[in-house]
KEGU-637968 format. One record per residue (C-alpha): residue number from 1; residue in three letters; chain; x, y, z. Coordinates in steps of 0.05 Angstrom, whole numbers, plus 5000, padded with zeros to 4 digits. Layout:
REM KEGU-637968
NUM_ALA_A_X_Y_Z
...
This chain:
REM KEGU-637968
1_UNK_A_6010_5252_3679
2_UNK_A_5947_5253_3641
3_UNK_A_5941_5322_3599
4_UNK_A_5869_5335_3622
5_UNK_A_5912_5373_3682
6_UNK_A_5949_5428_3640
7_UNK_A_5872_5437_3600
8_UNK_A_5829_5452_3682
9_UNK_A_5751_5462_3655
10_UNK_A_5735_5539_3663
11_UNK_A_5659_5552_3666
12_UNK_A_5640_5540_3737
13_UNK_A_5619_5475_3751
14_UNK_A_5550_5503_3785
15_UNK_A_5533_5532_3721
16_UNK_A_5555_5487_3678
17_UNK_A_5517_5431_3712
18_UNK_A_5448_5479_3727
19_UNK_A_5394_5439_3697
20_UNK_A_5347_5460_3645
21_UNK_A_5290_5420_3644
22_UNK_A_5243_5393_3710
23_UNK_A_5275_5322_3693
24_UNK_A_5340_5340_3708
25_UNK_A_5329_5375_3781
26_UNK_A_5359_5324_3837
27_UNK_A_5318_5323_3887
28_UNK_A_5251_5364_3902
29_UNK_A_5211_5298_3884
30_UNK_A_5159_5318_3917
31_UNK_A_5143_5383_3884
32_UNK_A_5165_5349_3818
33_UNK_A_5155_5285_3819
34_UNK_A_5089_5243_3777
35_UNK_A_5031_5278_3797
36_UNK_A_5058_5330_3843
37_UNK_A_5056_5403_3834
38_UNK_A_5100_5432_3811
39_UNK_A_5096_5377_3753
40_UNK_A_5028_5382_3752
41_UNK_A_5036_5458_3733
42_UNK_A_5076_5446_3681
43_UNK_A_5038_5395_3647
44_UNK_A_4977_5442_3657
45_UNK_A_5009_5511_3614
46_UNK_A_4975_5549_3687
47_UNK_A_5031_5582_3721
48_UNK_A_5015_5609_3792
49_UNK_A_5046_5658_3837
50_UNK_A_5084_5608_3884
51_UNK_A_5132_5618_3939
52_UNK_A_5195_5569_3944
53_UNK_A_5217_5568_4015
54_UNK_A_5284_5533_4031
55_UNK_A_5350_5524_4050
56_UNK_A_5415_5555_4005
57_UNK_A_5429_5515_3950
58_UNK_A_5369_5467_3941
59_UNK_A_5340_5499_3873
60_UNK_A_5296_5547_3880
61_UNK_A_5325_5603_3821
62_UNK_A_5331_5540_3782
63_UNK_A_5267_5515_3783
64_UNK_A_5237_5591_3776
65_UNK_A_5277_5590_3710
66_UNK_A_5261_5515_3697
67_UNK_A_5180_5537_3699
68_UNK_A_5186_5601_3665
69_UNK_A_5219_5562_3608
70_UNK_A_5164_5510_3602
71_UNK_A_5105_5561_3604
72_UNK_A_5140_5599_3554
73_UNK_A_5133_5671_3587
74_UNK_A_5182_5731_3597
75_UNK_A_5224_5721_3662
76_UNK_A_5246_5783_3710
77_UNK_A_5298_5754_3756
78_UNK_A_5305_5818_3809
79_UNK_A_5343_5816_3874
80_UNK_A_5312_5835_3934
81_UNK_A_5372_5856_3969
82_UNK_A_5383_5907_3908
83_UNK_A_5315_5915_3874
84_UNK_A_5280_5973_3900
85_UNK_A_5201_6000_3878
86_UNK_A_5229_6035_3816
87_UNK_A_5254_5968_3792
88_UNK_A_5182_5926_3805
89_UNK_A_5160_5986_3768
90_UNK_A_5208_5979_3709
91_UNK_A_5185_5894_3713
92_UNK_A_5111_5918_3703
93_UNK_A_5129_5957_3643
94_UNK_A_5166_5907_3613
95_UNK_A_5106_5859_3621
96_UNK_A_5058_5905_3591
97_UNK_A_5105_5911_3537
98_UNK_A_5112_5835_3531
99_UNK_A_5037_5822_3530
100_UNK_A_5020_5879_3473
101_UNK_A_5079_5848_3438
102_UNK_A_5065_5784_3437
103_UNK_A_5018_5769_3482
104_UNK_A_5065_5720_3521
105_UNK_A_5061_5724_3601
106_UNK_A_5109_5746_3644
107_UNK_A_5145_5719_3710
108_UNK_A_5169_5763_3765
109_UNK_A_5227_5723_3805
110_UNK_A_5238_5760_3870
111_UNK_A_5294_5725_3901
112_UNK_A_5311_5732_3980
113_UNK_A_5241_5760_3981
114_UNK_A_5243_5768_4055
115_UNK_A_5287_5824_4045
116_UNK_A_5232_5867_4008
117_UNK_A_5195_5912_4063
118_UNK_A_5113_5912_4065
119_UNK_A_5118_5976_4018
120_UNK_A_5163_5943_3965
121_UNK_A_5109_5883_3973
122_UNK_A_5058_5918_3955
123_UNK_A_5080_5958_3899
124_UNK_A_5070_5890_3857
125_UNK_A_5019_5863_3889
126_UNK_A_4956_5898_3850
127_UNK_A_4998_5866_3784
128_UNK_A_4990_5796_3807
129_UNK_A_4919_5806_3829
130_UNK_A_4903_5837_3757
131_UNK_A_4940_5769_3725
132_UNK_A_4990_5811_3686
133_UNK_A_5049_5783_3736
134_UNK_A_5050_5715_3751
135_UNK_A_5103_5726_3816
136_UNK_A_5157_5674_3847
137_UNK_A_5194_5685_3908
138_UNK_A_5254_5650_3939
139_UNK_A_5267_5655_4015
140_UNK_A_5301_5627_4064
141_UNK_A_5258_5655_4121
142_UNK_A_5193_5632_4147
143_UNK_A_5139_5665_4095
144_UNK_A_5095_5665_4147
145_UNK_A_5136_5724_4188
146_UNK_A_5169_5763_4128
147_UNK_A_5123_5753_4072
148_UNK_A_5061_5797_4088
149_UNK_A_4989_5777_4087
150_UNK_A_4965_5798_4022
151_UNK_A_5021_5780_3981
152_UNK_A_5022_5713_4020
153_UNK_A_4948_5698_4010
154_UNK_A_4953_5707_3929
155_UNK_A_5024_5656_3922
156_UNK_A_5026_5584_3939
157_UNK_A_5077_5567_3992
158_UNK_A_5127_5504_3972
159_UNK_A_5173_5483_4024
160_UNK_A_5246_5450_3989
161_UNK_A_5284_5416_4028
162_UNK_A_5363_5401_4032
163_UNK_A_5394_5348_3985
164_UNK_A_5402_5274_4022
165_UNK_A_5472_5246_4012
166_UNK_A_5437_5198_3957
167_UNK_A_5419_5260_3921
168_UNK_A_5487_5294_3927
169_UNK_A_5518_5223_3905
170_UNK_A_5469_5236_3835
171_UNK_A_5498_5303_3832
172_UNK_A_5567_5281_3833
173_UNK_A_5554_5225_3783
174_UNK_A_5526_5280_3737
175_UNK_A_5595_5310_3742
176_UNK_A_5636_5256_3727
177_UNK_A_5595_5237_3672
178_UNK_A_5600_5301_3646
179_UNK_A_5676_5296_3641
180_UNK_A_5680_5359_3692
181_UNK_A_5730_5307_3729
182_UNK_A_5762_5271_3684
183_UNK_A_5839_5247_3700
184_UNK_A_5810_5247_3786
185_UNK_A_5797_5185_3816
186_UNK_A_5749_5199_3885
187_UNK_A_5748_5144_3928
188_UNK_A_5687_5129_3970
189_UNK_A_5706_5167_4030
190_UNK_A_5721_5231_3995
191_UNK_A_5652_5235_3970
192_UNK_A_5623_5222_4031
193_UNK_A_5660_5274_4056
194_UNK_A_5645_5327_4005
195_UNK_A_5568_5308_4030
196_UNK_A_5579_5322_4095
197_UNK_A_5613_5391_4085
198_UNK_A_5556_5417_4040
199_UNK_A_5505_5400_4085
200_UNK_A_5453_5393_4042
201_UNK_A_5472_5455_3997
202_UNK_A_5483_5430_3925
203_UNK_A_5515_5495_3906
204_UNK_A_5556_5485_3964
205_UNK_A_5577_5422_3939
206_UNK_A_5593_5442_3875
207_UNK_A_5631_5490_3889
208_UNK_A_5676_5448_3946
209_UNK_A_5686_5393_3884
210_UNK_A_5707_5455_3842
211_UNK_A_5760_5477_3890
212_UNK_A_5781_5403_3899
213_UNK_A_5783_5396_3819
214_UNK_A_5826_5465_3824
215_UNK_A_5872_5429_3878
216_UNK_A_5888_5372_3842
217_UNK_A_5904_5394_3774
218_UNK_A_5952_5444_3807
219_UNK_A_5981_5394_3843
220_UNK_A_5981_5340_3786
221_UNK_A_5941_5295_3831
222_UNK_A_5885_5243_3801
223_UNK_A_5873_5195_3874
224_UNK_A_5831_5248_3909
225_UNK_A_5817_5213_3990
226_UNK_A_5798_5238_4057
227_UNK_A_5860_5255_4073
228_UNK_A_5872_5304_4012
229_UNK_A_5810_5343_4018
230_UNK_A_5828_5356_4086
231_UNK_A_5898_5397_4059
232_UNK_A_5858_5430_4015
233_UNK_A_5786_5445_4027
234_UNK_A_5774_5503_4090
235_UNK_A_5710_5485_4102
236_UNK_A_5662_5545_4130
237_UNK_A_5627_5497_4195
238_UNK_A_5569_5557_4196
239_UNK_A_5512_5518_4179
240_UNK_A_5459_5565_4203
241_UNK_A_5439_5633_4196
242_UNK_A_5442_5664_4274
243_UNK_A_5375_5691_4260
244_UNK_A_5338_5648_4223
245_UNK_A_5292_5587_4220
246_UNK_A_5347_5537_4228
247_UNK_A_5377_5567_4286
248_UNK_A_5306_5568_4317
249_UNK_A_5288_5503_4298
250_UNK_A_5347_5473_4336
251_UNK_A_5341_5504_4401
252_UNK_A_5271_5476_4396
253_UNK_A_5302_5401_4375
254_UNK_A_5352_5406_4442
255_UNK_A_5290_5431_4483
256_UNK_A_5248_5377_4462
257_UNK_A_5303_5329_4474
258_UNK_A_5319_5353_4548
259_UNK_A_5243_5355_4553
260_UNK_A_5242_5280_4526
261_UNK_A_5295_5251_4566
262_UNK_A_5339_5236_4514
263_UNK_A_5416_5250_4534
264_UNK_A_5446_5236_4470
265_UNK_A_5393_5268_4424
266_UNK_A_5406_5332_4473
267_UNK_A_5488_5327_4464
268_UNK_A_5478_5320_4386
269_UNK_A_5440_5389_4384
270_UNK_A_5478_5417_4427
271_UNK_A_5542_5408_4391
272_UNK_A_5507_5425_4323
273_UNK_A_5489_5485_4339
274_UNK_A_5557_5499_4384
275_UNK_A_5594_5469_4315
276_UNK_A_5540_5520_4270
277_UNK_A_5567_5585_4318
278_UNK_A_5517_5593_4363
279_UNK_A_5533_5637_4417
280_UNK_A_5552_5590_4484
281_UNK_A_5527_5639_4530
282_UNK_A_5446_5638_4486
283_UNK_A_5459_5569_4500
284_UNK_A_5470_5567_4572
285_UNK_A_5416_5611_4586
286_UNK_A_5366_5565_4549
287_UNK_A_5395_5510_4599
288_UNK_A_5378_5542_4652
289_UNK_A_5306_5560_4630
290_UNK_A_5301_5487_4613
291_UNK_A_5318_5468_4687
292_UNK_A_5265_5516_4721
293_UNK_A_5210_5503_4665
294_UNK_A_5215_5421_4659
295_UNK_A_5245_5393_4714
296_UNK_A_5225_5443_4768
297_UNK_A_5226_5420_4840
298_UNK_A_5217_5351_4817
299_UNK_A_5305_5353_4816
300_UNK_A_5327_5427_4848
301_UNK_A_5394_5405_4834
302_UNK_A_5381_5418_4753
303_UNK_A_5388_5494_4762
304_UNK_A_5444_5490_4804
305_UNK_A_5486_5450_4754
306_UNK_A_5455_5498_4698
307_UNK_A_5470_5563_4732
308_UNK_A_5544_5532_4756
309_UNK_A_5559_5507_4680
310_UNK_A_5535_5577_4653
311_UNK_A_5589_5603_4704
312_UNK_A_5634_5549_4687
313_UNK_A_5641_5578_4614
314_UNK_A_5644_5646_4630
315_UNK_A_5709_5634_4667
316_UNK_A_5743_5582_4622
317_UNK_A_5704_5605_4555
318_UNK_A_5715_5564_4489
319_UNK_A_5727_5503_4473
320_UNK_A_5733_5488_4555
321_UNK_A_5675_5517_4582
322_UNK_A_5626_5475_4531
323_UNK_A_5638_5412_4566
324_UNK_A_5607_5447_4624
325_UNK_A_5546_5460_4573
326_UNK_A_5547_5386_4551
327_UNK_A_5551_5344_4622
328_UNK_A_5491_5407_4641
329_UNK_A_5443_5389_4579
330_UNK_A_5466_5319_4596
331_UNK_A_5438_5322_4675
332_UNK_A_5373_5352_4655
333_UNK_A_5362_5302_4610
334_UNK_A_5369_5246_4656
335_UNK_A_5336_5287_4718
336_UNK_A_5271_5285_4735
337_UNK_A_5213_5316_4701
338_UNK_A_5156_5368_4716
339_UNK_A_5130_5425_4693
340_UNK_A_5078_5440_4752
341_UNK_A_5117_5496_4776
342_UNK_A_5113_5529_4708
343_UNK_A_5046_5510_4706
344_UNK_A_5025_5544_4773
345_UNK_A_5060_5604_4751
346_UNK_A_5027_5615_4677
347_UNK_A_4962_5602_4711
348_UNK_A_4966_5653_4771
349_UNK_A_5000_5703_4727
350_UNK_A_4936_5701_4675
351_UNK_A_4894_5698_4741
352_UNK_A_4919_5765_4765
353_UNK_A_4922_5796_4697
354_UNK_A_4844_5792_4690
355_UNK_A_4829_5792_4766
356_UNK_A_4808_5855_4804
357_UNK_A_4862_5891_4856
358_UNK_A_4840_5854_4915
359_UNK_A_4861_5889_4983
360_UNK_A_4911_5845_5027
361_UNK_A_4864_5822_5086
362_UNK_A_4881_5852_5153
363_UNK_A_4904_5798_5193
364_UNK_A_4957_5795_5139
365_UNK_A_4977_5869_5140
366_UNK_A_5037_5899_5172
367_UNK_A_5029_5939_5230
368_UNK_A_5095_5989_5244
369_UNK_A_5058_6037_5272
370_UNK_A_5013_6049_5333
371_UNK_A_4962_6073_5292
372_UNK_A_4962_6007_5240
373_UNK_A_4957_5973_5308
374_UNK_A_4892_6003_5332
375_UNK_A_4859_5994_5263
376_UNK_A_4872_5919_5272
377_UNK_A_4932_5912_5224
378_UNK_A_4967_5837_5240
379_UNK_A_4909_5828_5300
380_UNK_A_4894_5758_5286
381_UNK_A_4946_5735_5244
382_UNK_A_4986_5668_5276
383_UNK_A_5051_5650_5268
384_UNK_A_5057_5587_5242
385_UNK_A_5131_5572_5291
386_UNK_A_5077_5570_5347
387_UNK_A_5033_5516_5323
388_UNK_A_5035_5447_5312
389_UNK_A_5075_5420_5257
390_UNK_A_5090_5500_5245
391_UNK_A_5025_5499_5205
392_UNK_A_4967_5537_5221
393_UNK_A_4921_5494_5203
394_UNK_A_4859_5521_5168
395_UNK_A_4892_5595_5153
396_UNK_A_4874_5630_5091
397_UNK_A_4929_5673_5062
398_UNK_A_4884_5695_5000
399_UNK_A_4847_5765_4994
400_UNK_A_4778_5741_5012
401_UNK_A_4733_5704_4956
402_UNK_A_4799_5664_4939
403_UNK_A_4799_5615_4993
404_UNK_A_4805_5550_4952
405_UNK_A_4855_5561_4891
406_UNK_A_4898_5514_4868
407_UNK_A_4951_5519_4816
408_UNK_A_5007_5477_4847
409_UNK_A_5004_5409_4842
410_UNK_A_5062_5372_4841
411_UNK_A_5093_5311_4795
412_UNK_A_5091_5245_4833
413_UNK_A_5169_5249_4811
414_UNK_A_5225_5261_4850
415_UNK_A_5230_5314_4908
416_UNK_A_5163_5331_4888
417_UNK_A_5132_5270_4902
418_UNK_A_5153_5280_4972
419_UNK_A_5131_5356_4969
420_UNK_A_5061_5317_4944
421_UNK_A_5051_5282_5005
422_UNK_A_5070_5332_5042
423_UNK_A_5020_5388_5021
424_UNK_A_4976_5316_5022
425_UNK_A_4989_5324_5095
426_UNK_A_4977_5399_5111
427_UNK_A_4907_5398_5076
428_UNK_A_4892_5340_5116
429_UNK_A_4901_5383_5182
430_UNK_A_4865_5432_5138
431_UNK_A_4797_5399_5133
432_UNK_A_4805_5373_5200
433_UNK_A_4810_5450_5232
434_UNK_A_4739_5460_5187
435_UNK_A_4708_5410_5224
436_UNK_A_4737_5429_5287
437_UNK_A_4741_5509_5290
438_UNK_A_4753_5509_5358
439_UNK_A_4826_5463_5345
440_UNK_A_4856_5531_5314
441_UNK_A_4902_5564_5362
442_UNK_A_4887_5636_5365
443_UNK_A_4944_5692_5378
C-alpha cells in the first residue's frame, strides 16, 4: 500500500487551502469578477466599510483578509460573539497607533456582526465616520433587521452566495492538485456526494473530504465511492438556522408554491425544511393558514384536510405523521384558489380600525326585557325563515350610513363560483324590493 498512508497531511485542509489573493477565491464572481466590486476596490487602493452577508462557509473572513492584504492596512479580526466595547476600544487605539506609526490604515473585521447589540454598534461607529476605521462585517442574518441604521447607512451591503456544485468540483480539484489526497482515488459519485452534504458550505466541504482523507488512510483505503463515505461520514442534515433567513425564506418558497399550484415544488420544500429540522407542528400550522388564506371557500375541504393532517401527526408524530403533512401541502396545491375571504377580512378589519363606534340599529337589537321591548328593541326586524327564499329582501344589517359595503366578492372558482351566483341572486331580489317597497314583508 502506497506510503502516503502511514505520512496523513496534518494542517487542516481548510487552512491549508484558504486563498490568499482575490484570484484564488472560488466563487463570488460577482463581487470579484472583471469589473465588479469588490475587484474594482482593489484595483482602486479605496477600501470602504462593506458588509458581507451570507451563508457559512462561502468566504466572507477570507475575502476580509484577502482585501486588507491588498490595501496594505492593519487588520483587527474581533468576534462578535466575544468582543465586547472595551475591545472596539482597544481596535481604535491600535489604529491610532498604526496611523502615527506609519501612517498605514486600519480594518476592523467584526465577524457574526449581528451578534453586536445597538450599543456595541455604536461605540465604533463615530471611528468609521471620522475615516480612521475602515469597518467589515460578516453575517449571516438579514443586515437589514440586526445591523442598525447608522452603522448600516455608512457600509456597503454585499450579498455571497453558496458555492454551486461546479464551484465545489474547483475546490476539490485545488485539493488534489495540491497533493492533500494523494494515494485516494474518488470516483464521480463520491464527489457528487461530498457536494450534496456541504450544501453549499465550502468549509463544510473541506472539512467532510478531511474526515474522509482521515478514514481512508486509517483504513489503508485509496478507491473512495458512494458507498464508503456512507460508513464513514455522519453527516449533520441541519441545513438551516431555526431562526434565521433561510428558515424564513423557505416557508415563503412552500407558500408561494401552494399559492402557485405547484404540488411537487410544495413537497420539495416541504421535505427540505422537514429534512433541515423544522419543527412539524410550525409546519402544520402554516398549512392550515395556507388553506383559510388562499383557497378559502373556493375548496372548504382544504382546512379540513389541513386541520385533520395537523391532528394526524400529533397522534402518530415522526417520521409517520409527515406523510399526513405531505398528501395536505399536496391537496392545497391542487385545490382551488381564492383569497377573497382574506381579502374581505383585511379590508373590514382596517375599516373598523379607523371607523367611528357606530350603535347597532334597533331593529337589530335584542329585546330580553319588557322594557327593551317598549323602547322598540327587535320591533321591525324580520326573520328571514318567514320570507321567500329565507331572504329578506332589501334588509340592511349595517349601522346606518353603511348600507352599500362590499368586501366579499367571491372567485369564479370552485364552491365559490356557486356562492357567486348565489349572492348574484339575493341582490337581484335586492334591487327589485327598492323598486317595489311595498314587496317587503313586514313583521
Amino acid at each position: 500500500m502506497n506510503d502516503l498512508f502511514a505520512n496523513e497531511p496534518k494542517k487542516p485542509l481548510a487552512e491549508a487551502l484558504r486563498p490568499a489573493r482575490l484570484d484564488e477565491v472560488i466563487g463570488q464572481r460577482h463581487l470579484i469578477g472583471p469589473g465588479k466590486p469588490l475587484r474594482l476596490a482593489v484595483e482602486s487602493g479605496q477600501p470602504h466599510s462593506m458588509i458581507l452577508w451570507g451563508p457559512p462557509g462561502v468566504g466572507k473572513t477570507t475575502l476580509a483578509r484577502i482585501l486588507a492584504h491588498s490595501f496594505d492596512a492593519e487588520f483587527i479580526p474581533l468576534s462578535a460573539v466575544f468582543a465586547g466595547v472595551k475591545d472596539i476600544r482597544e481596535a481604535v487605539e491600535k489604529a491610532h497607533a498604526a496611523l502615527q506609526r506609519s501612517g498605514r490604515r486600519t480594518i476592523l473585521f467584526v465577524d457574526e456582526v449581528h451578534r453586536f447589540n445597538k450599543s456595541q454598534q455604536d461605540a465604533f461607529l463615530p471611528f468609521v465616520e471620522s475615516g480612521l476605521l475602515t469597518f467589515i462585517g460578516a453575517t449571516t442574518e438579514n443586515p437589514s433587521f440586526e445591523v442598525n441604521s447608522a452603522l448600516l447607512s455608512r457600509a456597503q451591503v454585499y450579498v455571497l452566495n453558496s458555492l454551486d456544485e461546479d464551484e465545489l468540483g474547483q475546490l476539490f480539484a485545488r485539493a488534489q492538485s495540491g497533493g492533500a489526497l494523494d494515494g485516494l482515488d474518488f470516483d464521480e459519485a463520491a464527489i457528487a456526494a461530498l457536494a450534496g452534504y456541504a450544501d453549499g458550505d465550502a468549509r463544510r466541504f473541506l472539512n467532510l473530504l478531511e474526515q474522509t482523507r482521515t478514514a481512508a488512510y486509517a483504513r489503508q483505503q485509496g478507491k473512495i465511492d458512494a458507498g464508503f463515505l456512507s460508513e464513514v461520514l455522519t453527516v449533520n442534515a441541519r441545513r438551516f438556522d431555526k431562526g434565521g433567513d433561510a428558515f424564513y425564506d423557505q416557508i415563503s418558497a412552500l407558500h408561494k408554491s401552494v399559492r402557485g399550484s405547484s404540488p411537487d415544488a410544495a413537497l420539495y420544500w416541504l421535505t427540505r425544511m422537514l429534512d433541515g429540522g423544522a419543527d412539524p407542528r410550525y409546519l402544520a400550522r402554516r398549512l392550515v393558514r395556507m388553506a383559510w388564506e388562499d383557497i378559502g371557500l373556493a375548496d372548504p375541504r382544504a382546512m379540513q384536510i389541513a386541520n385533520d393532517a395537523a391532528a394526524a401527526y400529533e397522534r402518530l408524530g415522526s417520521p409517520e405523521g409527515e406523510l399526513a403533512l405531505a398528501q395536505a401541502a399536496i391537496y392545497l396545491a391542487v385545490a382551488a384558489k381564492s383569497n377573497a375571504g382574506y381579502k374581505a377580512y383585511n379590508q373590514a378589519r382596517a375599516f373598523v380600525k379607523q371607523d367611528k363606534s357606530r350603535p347597532v340599529p334597533v331593529h337589530l337589537r335584542n329585546a330580553p326585557t319588557r322594557l327593551m321591548q317598549e323602547l322598540g328593541y327587535g320591533h321591525a326586524y324580520r326573520y328571514a325563515h318567514d320570507e321567500p327564499h329565507a331572504y329578506a329582501a332589501g334588509e340592511n344589517y349595517f349601522p346606518e350610513g353603511l348600507e352599500d359595503i362590499r368586501w366579499y366578492e367571491p372567485a369564479p372558482r370552485g364552491l365559490e363560483s356557486k356562492i357567486q351566483d348565489k349572492l348574484a341572486f339575493l341582490r337581484q331580489l335586492d334591487a327589485d324590493a327598492q323598486q317595489d317597497p311595498d314587496s317587503k314583508k313586514q313583521e
